[in-house]
C-alpha positions as CSV (number, residue, x, y, z in Angstrom):
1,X,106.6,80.6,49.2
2,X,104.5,83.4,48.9
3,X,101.2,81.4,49.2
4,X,103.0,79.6,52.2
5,X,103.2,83.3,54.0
6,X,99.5,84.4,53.6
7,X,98.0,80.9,54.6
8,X,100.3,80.7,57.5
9,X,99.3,84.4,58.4
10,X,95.4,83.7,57.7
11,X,95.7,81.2,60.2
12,X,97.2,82.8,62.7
13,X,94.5,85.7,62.4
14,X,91.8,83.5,62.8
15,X,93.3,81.3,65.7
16,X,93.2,85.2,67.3
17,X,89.8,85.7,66.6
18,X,88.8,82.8,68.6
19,X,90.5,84.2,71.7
20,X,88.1,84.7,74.2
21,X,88.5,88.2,75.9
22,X,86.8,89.1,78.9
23,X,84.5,91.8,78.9
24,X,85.0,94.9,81.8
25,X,82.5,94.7,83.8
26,X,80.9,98.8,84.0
27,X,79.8,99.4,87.4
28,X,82.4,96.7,89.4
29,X,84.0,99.2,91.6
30,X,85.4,96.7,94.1
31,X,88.9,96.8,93.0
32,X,89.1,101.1,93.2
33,X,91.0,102.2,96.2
34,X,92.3,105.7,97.2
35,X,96.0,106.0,97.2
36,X,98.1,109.2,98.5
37,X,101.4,110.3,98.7
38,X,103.3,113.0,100.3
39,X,105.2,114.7,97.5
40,X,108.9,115.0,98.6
41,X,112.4,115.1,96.6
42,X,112.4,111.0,97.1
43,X,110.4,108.8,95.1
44,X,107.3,109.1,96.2
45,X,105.6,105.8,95.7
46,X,101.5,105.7,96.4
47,X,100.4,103.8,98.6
48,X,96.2,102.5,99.3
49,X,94.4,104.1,102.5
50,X,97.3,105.7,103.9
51,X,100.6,107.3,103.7
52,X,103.0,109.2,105.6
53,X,106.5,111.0,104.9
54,X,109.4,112.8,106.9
55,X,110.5,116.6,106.4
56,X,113.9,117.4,107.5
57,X,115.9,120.2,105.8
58,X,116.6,119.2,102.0
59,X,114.7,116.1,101.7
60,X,111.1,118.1,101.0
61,X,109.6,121.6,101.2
62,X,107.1,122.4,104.1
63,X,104.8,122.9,103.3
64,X,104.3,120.4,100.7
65,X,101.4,118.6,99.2
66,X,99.5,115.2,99.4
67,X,98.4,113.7,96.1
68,X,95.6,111.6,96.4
69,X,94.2,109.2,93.5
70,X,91.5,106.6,92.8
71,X,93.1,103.5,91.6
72,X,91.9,99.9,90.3
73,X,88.9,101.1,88.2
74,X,88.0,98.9,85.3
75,X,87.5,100.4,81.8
76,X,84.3,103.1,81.9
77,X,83.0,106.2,82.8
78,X,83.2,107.8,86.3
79,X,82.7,110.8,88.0
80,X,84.7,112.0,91.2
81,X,83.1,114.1,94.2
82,X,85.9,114.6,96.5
83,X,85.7,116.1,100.5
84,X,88.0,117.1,102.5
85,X,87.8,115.1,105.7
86,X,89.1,118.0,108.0
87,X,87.1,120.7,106.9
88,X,84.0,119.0,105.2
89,X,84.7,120.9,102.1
90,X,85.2,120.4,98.6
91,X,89.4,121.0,98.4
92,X,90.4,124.1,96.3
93,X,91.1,122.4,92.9
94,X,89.8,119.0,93.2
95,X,86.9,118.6,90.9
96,X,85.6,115.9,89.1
97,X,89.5,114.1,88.0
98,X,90.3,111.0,89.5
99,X,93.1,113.1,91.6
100,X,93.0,115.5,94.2
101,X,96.1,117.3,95.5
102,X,95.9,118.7,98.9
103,X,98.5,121.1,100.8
104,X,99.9,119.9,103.9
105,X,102.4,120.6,106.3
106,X,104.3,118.5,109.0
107,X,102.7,119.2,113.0
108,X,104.9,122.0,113.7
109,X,104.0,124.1,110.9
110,X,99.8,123.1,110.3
111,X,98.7,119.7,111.9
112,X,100.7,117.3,109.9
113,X,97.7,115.5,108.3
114,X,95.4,115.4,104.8
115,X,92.2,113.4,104.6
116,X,90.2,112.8,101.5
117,X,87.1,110.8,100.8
118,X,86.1,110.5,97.2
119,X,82.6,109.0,95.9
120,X,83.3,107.6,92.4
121,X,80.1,107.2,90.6
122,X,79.7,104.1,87.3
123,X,78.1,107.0,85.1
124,X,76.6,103.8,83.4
125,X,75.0,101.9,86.2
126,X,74.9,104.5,88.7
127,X,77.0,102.3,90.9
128,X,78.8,104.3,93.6
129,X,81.6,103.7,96.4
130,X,83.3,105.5,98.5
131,X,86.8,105.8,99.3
132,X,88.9,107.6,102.6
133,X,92.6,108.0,102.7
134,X,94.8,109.9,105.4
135,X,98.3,111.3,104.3
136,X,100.6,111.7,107.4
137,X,103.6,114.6,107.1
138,X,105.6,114.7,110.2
139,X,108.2,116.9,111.2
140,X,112.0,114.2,111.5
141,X,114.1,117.8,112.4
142,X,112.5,119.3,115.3
C-alpha cells in the first residue's frame, strides 16, 4: 500500500513538472493603469482613469483624500515618479511607491478635484509609460 502511495505521488510530481508556465514578460507595461479613489466612510472601490465621490454631512470628512495607485503591472521591478497635474509638482509624500495619496476637498471648500500622472519605469528594460487619473470630490449638501 505503501509503495502504491509514493508511486502514485511520483507521478503526480512529475505530471507537474511538465506544466508549462508562462514566463512574465519584464518591461510589458500595457496592462498598468492608474486607479483613484476618494476616501469616504463607504466602500471605496478604485476605479481606472477616474473617480468621483459625494460629501454630505456623515458620509466623509472634507477635506478628505484621493488615493491613487498603479495597477496591472506584471511581476518585476519599477520605479514611480509621480506629478501633481494641478500644481506641476511632486505631491507632498508621494515618492517612489506605487501609491500616491493626495488631499482634496469638494468645490466649496478647495476646487473639488485631484490629478495625478505617474511614469512607471521597467528598472530592467528601461521601458516606461505614463499614466493620468482625475479624482472628482463634489459637494451633495450645499
Amino acid at each position: 500500500m505503501e509503495v502504491s502511495k509514493m508511486l502514485i505521488t511520483a507521478g503526480f510530481a512529475a505530471a507537474l513538472s511538465l506544466v508549462a508556465v508562462a514566463p512574465a514578460r519584464a518591461g510589458d507595461l500595457s496592462g498598468a493603469q492608474l486607479t483613484c479613489y476618494v476616501d469616504t466612510f463607504a466602500f471605496d472601490v478604485p476605479q481606472a482613469q477616474w473617480c468621483h465621490s459625494t460629501w454630505t454631512p456623515g458620509t466623509a470628512t472634507n477635506p478628505s483624500v484621493a488615493m491613487f495607485e498603479v495597477t496591472g503591472l506584471t511581476a518585476g521591478n519599477y520605479s514611480f515618479a509621480w506629478t501633481d497635474l494641478e500644481t506641476g509638482q511632486t505631491p507632498s509624500g508621494c515618492g517612489n511607491a506605487q501609491y500616491c495619496i493626495v488631499p482634496i476637498a469638494t468645490e466649496t471648500r478647495g476646487d473639488g478635484e485631484a490629478r495625478a500622472r505617474v511614469v512607471v519605469t521597467d528598472t530592467a528594460t528601461g521601458a516606461q509609460r505614463s499614466l493620468d487619473a482625475t479624482a472628482w470630490y463634489w459637494d451633495g449638501y450645499n
